[in-house]
Jmol script that loads the backbone (N, CA, C; Angstrom):
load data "model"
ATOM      1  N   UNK A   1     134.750-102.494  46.695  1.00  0.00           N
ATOM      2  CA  UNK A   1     133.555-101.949  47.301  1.00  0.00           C
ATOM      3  C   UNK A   1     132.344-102.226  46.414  1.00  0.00           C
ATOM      4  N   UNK A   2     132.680-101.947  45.214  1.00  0.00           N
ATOM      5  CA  UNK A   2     131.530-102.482  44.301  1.00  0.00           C
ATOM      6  C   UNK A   2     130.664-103.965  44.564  1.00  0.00           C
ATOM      7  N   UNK A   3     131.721-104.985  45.190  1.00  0.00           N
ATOM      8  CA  UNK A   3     131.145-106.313  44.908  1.00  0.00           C
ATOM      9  C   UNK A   3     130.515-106.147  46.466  1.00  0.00           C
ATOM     10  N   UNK A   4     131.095-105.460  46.871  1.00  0.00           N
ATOM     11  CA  UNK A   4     130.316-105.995  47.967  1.00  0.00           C
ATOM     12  C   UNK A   4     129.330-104.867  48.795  1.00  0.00           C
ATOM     13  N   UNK A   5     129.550-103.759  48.989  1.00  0.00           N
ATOM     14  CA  UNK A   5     129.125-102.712  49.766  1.00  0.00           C
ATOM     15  C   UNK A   5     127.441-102.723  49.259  1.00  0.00           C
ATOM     16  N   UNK A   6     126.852-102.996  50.759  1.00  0.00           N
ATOM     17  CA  UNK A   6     125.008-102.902  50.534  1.00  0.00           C
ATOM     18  C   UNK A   6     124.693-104.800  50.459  1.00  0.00           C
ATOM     19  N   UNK A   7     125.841-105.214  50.369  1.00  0.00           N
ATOM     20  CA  UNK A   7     125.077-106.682  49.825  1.00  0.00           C
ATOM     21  C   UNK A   7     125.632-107.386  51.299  1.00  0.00           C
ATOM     22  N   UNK A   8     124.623-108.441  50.817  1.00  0.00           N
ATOM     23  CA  UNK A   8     125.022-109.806  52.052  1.00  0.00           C
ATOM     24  C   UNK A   8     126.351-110.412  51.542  1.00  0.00           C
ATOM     25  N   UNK A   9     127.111-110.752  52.185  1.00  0.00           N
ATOM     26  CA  UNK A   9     128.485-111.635  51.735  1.00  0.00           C
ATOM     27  C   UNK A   9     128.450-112.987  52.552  1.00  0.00           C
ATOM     28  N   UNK A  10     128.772-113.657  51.965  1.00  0.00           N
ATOM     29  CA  UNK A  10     129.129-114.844  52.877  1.00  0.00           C
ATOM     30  C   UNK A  10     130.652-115.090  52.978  1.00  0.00           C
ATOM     31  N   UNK A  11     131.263-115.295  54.450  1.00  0.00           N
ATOM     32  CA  UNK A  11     132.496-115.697  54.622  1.00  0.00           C
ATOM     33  C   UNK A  11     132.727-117.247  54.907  1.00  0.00           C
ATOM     34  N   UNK A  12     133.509-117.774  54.204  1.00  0.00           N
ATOM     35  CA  UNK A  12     133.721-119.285  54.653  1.00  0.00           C
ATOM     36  C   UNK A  12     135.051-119.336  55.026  1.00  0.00           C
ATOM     37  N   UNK A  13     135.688-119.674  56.330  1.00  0.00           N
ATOM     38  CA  UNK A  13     136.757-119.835  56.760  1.00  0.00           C
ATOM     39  C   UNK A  13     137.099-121.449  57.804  1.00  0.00           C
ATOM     40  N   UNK A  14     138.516-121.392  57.420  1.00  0.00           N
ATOM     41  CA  UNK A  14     138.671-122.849  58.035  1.00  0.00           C
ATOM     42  C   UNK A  14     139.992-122.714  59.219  1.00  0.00           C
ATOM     43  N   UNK A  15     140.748-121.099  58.683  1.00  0.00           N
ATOM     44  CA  UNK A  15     142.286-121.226  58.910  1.00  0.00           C
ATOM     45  C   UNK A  15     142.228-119.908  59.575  1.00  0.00           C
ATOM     46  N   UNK A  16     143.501-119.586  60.223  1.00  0.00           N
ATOM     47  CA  UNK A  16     143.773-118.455  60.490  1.00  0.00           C
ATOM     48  C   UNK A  16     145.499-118.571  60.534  1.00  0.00           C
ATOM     49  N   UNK A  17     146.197-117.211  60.161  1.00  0.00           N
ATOM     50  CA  UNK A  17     147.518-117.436  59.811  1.00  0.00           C
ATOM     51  C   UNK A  17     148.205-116.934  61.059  1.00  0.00           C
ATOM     52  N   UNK A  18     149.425-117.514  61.151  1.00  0.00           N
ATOM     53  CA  UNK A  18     150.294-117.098  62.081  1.00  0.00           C
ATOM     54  C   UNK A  18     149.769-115.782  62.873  1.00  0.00           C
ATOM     55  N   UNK A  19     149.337-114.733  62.411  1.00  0.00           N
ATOM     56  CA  UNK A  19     148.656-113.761  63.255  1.00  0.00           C
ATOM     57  C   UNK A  19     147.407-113.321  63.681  1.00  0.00           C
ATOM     58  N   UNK A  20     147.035-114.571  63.380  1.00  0.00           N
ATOM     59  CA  UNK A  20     145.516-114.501  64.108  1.00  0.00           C
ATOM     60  C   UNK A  20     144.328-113.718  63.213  1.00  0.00           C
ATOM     61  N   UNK A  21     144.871-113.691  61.719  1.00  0.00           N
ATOM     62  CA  UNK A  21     144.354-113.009  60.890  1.00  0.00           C
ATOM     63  C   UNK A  21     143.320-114.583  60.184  1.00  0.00           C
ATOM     64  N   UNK A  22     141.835-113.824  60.207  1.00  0.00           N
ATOM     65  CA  UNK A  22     141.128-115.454  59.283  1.00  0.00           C
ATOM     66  C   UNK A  22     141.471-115.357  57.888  1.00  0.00           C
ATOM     67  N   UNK A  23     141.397-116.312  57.319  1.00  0.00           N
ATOM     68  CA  UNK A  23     141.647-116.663  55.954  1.00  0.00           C
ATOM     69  C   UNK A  23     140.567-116.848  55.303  1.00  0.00           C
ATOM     70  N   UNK A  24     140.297-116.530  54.210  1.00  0.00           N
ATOM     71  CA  UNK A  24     138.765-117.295  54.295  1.00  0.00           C
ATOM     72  C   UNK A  24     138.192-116.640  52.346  1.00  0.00           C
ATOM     73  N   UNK A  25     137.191-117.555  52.483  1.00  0.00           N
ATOM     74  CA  UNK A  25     136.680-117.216  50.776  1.00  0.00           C
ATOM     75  C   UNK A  25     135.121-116.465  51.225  1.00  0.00           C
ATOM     76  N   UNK A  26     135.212-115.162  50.205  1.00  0.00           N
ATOM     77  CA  UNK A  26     134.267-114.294  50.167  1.00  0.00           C
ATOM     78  C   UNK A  26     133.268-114.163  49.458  1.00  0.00           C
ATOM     79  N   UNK A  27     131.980-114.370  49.330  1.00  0.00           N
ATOM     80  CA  UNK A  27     131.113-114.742  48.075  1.00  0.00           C
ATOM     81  C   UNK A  27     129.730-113.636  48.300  1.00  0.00           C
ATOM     82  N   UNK A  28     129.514-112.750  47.604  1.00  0.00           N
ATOM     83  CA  UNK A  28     128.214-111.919  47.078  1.00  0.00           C
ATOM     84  C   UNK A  28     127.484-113.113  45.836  1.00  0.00           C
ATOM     85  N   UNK A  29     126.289-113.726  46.146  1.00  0.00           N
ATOM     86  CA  UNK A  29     125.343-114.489  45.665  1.00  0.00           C
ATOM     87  C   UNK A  29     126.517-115.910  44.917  1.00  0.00           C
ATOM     88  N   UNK A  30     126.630-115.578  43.679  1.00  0.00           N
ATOM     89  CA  UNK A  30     127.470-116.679  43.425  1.00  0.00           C
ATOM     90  C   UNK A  30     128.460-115.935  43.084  1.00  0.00           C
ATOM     91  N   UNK A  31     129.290-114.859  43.094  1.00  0.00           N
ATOM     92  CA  UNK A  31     130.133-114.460  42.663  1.00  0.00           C
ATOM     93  C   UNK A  31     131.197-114.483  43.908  1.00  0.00           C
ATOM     94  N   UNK A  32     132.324-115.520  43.419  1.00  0.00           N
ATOM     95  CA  UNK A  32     133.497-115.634  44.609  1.00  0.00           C
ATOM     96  C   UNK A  32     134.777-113.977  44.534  1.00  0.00           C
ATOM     97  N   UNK A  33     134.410-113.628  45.417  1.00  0.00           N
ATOM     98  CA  UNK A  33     134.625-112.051  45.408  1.00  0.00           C
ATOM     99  C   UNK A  33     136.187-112.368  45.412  1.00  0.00           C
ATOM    100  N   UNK A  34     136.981-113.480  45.711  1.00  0.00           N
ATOM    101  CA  UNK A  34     138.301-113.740  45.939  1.00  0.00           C
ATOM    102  C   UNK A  34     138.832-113.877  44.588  1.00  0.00           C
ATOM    103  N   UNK A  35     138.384-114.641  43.554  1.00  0.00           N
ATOM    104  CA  UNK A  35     138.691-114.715  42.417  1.00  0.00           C
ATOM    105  C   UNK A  35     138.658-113.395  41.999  1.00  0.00           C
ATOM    106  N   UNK A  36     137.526-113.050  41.967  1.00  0.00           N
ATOM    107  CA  UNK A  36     137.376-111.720  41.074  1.00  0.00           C
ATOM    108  C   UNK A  36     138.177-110.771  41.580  1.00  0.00           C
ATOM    109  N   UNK A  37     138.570-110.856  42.595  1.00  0.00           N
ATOM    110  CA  UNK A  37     139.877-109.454  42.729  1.00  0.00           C
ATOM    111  C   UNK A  37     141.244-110.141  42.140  1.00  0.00           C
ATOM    112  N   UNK A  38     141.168-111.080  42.347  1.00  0.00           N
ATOM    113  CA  UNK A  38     142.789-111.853  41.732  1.00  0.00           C
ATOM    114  C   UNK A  38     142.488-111.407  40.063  1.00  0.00           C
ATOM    115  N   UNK A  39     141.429-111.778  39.587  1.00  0.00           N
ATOM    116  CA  UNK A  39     141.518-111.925  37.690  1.00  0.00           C
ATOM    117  C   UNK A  39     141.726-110.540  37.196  1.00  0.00           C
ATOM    118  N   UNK A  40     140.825-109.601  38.374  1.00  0.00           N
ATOM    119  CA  UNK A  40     140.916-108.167  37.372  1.00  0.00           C
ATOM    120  C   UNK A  40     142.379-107.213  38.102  1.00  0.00           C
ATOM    121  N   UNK A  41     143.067-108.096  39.103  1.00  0.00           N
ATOM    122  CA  UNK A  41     144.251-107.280  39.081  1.00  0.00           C
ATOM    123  C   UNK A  41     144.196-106.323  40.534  1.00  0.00           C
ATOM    124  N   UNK A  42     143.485-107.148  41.483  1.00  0.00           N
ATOM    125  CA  UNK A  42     143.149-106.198  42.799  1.00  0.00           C
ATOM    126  C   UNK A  42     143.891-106.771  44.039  1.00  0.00           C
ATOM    127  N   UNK A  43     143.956-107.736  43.949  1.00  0.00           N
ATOM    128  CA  UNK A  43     144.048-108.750  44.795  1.00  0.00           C
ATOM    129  C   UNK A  43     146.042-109.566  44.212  1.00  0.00           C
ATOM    130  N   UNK A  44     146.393-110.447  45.225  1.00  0.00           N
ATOM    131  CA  UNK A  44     147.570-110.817  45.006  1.00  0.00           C
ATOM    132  C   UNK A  44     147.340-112.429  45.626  1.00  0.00           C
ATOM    133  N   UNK A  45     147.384-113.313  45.445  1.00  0.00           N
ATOM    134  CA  UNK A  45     147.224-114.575  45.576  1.00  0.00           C
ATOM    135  C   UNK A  45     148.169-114.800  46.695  1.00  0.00           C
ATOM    136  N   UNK A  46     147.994-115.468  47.777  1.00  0.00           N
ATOM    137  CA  UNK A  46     148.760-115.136  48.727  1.00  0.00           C
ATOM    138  C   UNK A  46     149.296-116.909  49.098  1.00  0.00           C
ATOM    139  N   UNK A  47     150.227-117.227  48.088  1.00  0.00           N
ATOM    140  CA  UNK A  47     150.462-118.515  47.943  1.00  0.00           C
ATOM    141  C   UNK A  47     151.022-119.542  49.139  1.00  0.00           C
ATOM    142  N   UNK A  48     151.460-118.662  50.234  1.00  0.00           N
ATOM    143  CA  UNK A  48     152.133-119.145  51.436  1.00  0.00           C
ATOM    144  C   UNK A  48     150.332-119.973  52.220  1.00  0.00           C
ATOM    145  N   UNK A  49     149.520-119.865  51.572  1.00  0.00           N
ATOM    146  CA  UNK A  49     148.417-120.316  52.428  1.00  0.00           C
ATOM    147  C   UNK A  49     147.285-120.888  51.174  1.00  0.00           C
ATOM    148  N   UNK A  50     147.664-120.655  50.551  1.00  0.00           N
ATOM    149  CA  UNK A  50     146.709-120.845  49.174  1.00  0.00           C
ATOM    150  C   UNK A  50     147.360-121.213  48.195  1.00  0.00           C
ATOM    151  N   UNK A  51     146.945-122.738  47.778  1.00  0.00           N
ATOM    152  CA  UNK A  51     148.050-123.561  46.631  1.00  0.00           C
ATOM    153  C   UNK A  51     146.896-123.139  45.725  1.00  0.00           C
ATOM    154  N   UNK A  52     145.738-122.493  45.498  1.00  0.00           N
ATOM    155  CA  UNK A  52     144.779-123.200  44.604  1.00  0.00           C
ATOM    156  C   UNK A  52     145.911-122.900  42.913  1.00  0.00           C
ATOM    157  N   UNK A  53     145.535-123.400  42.308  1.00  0.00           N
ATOM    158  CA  UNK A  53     146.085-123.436  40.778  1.00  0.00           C
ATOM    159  C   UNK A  53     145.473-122.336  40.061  1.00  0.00           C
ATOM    160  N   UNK A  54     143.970-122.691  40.750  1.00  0.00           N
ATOM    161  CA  UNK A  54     142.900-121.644  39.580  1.00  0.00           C
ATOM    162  C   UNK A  54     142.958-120.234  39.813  1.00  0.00           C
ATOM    163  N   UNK A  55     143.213-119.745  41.043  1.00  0.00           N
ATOM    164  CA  UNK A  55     143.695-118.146  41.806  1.00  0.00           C
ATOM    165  C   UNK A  55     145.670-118.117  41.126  1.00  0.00           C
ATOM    166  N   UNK A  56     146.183-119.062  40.904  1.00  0.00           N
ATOM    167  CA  UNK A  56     147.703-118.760  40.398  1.00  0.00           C
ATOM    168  C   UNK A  56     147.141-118.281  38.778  1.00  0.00           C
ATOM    169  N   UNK A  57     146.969-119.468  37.856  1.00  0.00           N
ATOM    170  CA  UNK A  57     146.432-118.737  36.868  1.00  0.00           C
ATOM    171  C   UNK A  57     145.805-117.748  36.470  1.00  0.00           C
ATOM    172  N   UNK A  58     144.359-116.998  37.331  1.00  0.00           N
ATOM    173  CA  UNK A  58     144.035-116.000  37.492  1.00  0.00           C
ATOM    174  C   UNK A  58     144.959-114.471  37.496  1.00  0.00           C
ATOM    175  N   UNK A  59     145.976-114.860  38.693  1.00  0.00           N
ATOM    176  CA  UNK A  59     147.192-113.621  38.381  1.00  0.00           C
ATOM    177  C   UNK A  59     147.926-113.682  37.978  1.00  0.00           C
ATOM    178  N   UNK A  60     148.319-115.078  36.867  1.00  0.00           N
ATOM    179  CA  UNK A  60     148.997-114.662  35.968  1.00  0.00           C
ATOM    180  C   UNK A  60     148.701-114.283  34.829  1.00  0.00           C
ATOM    181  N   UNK A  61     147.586-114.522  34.416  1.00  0.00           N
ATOM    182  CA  UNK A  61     146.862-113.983  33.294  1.00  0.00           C
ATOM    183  C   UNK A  61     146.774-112.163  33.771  1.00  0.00           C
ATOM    184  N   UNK A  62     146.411-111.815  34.823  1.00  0.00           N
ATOM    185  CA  UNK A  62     146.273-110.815  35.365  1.00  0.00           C
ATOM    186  C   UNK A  62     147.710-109.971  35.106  1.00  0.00           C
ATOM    187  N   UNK A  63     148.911-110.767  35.478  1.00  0.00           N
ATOM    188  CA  UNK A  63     149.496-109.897  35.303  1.00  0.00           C
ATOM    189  C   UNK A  63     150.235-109.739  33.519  1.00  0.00           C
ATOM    190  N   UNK A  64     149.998-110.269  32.905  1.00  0.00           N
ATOM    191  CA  UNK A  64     150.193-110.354  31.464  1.00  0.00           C
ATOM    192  C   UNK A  64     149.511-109.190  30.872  1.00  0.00           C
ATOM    193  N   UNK A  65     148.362-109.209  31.138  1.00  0.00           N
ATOM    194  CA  UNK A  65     147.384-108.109  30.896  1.00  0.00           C
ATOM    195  C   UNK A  65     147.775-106.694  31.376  1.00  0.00           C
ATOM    196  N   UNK A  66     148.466-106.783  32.178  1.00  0.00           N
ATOM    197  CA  UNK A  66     149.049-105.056  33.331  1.00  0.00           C
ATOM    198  C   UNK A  66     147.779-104.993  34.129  1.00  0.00           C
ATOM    199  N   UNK A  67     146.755-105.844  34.398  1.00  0.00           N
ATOM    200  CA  UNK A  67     145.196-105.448  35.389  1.00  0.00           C
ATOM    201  C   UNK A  67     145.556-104.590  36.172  1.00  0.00           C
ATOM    202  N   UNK A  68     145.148-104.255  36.774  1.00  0.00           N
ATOM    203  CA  UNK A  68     145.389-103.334  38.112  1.00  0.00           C
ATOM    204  C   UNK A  68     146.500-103.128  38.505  1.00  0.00           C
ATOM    205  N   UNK A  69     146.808-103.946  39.993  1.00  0.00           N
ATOM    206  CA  UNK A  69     148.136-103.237  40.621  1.00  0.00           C
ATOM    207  C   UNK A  69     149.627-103.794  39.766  1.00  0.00           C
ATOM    208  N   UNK A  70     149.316-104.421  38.514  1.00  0.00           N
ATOM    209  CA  UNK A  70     150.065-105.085  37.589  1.00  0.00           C
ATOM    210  C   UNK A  70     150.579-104.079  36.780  1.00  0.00           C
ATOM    211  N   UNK A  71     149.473-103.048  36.411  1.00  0.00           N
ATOM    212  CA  UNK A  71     150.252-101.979  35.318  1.00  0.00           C
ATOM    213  C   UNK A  71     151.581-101.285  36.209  1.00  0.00           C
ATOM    214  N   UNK A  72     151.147-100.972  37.716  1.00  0.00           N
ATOM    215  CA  UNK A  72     152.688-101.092  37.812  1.00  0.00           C
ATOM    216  C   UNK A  72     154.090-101.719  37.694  1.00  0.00           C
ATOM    217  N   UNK A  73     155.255-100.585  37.235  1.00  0.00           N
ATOM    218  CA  UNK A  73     156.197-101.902  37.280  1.00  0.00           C
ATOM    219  C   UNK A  73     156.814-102.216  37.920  1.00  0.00           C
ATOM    220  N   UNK A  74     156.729-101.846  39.360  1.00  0.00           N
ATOM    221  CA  UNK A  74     156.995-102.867  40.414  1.00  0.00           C
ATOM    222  C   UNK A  74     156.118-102.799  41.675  1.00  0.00           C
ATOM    223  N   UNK A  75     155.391-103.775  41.641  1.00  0.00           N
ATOM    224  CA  UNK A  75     154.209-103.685  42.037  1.00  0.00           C
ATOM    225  C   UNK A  75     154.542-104.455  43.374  1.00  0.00           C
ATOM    226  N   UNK A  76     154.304-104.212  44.667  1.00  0.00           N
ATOM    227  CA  UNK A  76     155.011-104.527  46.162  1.00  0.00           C
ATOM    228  C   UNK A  76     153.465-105.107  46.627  1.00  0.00           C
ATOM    229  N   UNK A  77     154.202-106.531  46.556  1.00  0.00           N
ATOM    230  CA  UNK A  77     153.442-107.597  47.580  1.00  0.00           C
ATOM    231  C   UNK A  77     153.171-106.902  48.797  1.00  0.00           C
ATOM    232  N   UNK A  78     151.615-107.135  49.520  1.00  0.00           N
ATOM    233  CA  UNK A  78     151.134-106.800  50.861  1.00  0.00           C
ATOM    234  C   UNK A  78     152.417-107.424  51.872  1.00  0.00           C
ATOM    235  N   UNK A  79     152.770-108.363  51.873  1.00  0.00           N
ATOM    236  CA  UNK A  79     153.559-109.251  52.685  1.00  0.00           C
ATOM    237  C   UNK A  79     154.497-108.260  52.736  1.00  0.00           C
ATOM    238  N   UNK A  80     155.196-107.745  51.558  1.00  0.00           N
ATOM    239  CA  UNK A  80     156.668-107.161  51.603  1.00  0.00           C
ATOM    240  C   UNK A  80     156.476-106.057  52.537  1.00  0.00           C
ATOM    241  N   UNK A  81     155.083-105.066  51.741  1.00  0.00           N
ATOM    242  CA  UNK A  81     155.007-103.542  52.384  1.00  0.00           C
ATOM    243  C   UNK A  81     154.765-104.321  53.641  1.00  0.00           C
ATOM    244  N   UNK A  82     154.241-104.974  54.402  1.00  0.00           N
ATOM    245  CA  UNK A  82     153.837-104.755  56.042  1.00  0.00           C
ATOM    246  C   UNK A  82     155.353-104.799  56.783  1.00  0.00           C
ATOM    247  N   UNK A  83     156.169-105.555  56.338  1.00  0.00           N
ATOM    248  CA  UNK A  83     157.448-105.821  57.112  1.00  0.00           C
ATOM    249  C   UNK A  83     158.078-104.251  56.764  1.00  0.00           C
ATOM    250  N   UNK A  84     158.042-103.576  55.971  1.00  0.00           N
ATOM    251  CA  UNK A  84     158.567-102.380  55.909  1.00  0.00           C
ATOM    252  C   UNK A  84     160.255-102.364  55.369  1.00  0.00           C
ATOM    253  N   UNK A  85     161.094-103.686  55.036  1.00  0.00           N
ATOM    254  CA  UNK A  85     162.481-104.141  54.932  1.00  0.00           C
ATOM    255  C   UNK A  85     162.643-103.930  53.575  1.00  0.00           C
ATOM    256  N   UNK A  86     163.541-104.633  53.170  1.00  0.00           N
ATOM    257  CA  UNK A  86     163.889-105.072  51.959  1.00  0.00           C
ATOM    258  C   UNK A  86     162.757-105.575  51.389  1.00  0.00           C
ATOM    259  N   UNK A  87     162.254-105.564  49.937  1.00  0.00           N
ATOM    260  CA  UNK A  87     161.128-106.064  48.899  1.00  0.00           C
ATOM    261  C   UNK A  87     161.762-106.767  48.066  1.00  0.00           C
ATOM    262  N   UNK A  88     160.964-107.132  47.592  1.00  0.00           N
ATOM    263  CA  UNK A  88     161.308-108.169  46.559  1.00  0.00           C
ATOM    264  C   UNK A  88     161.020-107.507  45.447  1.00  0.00           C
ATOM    265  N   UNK A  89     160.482-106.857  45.221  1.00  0.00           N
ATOM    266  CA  UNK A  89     160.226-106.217  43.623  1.00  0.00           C
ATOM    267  C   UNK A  89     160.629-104.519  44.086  1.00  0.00           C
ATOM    268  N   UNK A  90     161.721-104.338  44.907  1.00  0.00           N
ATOM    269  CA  UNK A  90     161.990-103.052  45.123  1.00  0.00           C
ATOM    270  C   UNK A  90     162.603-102.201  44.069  1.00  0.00           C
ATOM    271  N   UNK A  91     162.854-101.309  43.433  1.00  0.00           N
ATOM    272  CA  UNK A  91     163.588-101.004  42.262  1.00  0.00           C
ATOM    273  C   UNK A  91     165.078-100.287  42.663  1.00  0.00           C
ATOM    274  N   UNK A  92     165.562-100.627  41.488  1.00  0.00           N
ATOM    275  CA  UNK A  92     167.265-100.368  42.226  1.00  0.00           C
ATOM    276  C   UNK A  92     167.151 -98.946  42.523  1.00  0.00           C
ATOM    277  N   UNK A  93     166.857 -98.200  41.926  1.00  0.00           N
ATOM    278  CA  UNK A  93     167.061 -96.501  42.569  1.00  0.00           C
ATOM    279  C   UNK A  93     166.462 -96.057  43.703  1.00  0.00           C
ATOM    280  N   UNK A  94     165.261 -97.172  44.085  1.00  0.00           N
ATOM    281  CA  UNK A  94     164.760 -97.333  45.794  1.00  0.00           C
ATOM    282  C   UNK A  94     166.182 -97.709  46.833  1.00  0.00           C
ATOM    283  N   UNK A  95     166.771 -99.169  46.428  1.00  0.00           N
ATOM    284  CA  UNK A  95     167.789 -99.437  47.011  1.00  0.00           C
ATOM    285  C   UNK A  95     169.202 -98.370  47.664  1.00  0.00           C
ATOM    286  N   UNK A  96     168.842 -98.073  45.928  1.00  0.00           N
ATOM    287  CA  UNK A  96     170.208 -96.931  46.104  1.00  0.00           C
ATOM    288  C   UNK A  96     169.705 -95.359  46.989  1.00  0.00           C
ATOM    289  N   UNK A  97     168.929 -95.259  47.116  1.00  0.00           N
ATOM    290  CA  UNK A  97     168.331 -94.268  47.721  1.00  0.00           C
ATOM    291  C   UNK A  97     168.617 -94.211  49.103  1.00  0.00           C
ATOM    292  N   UNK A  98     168.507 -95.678  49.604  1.00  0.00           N
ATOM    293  CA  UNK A  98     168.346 -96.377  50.811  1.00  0.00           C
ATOM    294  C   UNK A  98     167.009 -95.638  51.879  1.00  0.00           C
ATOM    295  N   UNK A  99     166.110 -95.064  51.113  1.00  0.00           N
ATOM    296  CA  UNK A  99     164.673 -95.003  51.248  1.00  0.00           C
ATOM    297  C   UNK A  99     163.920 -96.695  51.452  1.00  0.00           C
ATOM    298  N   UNK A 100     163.147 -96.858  52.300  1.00  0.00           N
ATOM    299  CA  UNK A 100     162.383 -98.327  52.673  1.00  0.00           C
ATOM    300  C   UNK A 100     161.403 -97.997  51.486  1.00  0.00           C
ATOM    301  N   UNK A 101     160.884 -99.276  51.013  1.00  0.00           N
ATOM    302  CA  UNK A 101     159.758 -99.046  49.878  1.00  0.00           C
ATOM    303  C   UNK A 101     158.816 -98.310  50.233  1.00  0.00           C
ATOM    304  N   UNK A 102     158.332 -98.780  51.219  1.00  0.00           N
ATOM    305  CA  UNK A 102     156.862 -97.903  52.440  1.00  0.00           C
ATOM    306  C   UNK A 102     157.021 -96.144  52.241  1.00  0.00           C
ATOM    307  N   UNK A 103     158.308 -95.861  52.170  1.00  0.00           N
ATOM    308  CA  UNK A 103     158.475 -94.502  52.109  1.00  0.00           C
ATOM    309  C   UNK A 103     158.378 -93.873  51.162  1.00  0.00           C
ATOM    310  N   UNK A 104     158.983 -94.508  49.808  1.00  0.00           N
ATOM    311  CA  UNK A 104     159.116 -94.111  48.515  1.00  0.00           C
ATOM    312  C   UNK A 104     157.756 -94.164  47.877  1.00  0.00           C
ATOM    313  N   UNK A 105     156.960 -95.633  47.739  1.00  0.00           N
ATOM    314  CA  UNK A 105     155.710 -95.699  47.541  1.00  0.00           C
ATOM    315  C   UNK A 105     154.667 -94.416  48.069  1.00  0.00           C
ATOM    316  N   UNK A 106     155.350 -93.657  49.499  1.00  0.00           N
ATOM    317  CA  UNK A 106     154.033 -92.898  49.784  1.00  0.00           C
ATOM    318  C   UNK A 106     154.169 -91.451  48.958  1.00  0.00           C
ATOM    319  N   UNK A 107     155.051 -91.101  48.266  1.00  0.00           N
ATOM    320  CA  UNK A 107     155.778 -89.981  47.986  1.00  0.00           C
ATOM    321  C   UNK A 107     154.677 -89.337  46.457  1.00  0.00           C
TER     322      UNK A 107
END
end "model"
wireframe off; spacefill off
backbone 0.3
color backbone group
């Protein structure tokens, strides 16, 4: 909200993904608002649509650091939580629970 709320943004889009969702790069003056949520740990690089190198490095430096949703330690990809299934970074006492992540996360 900081980068952007009150300001003009510019959206540049080319794609839209399997659900009709746009894809697209976000920019307040020169600041690419997409990077900057990937570096400080807000954002998750969403590699199924985005090869860039410079957004991979970004979260991995990001997550070395613990940035944001990194200091958690198991930190659930948007992709995983929307399907509501099995995760990929689910933790075994979630499993064993047989609680869905979506549930445990809201607790």
């Amino acid at each position: 909200a900081e980068l952007c709320a009150g300001k003009e943004v510019t959206v540049e889009w080319s794609e839209r993904d399997r659900y009709g969702r746009i894809l697209a790069t976000v920019t307040v003056g020169q600041i690419n608002v997409n990077r900057d949520l990937v570096k400080t740990g807000l954002a998750w690089q969403f590699k199924r649509y985005d090869k860039s190198k410079d957004l991979a490095e970004l979260e991995a430096v990001a997550r070395v650091a613990k940035a944001g949703l990194w200091a958690d330690s198991a930190p659930v990809a948007p992709w995983d939580w929307r399907t509501g299934g099995q995760c990929r970074n689910e933790t075994p006492e979630v499993r064993q629970s047989g609680l869905m992540q979506k549930d445990w996360r809201a607790r």
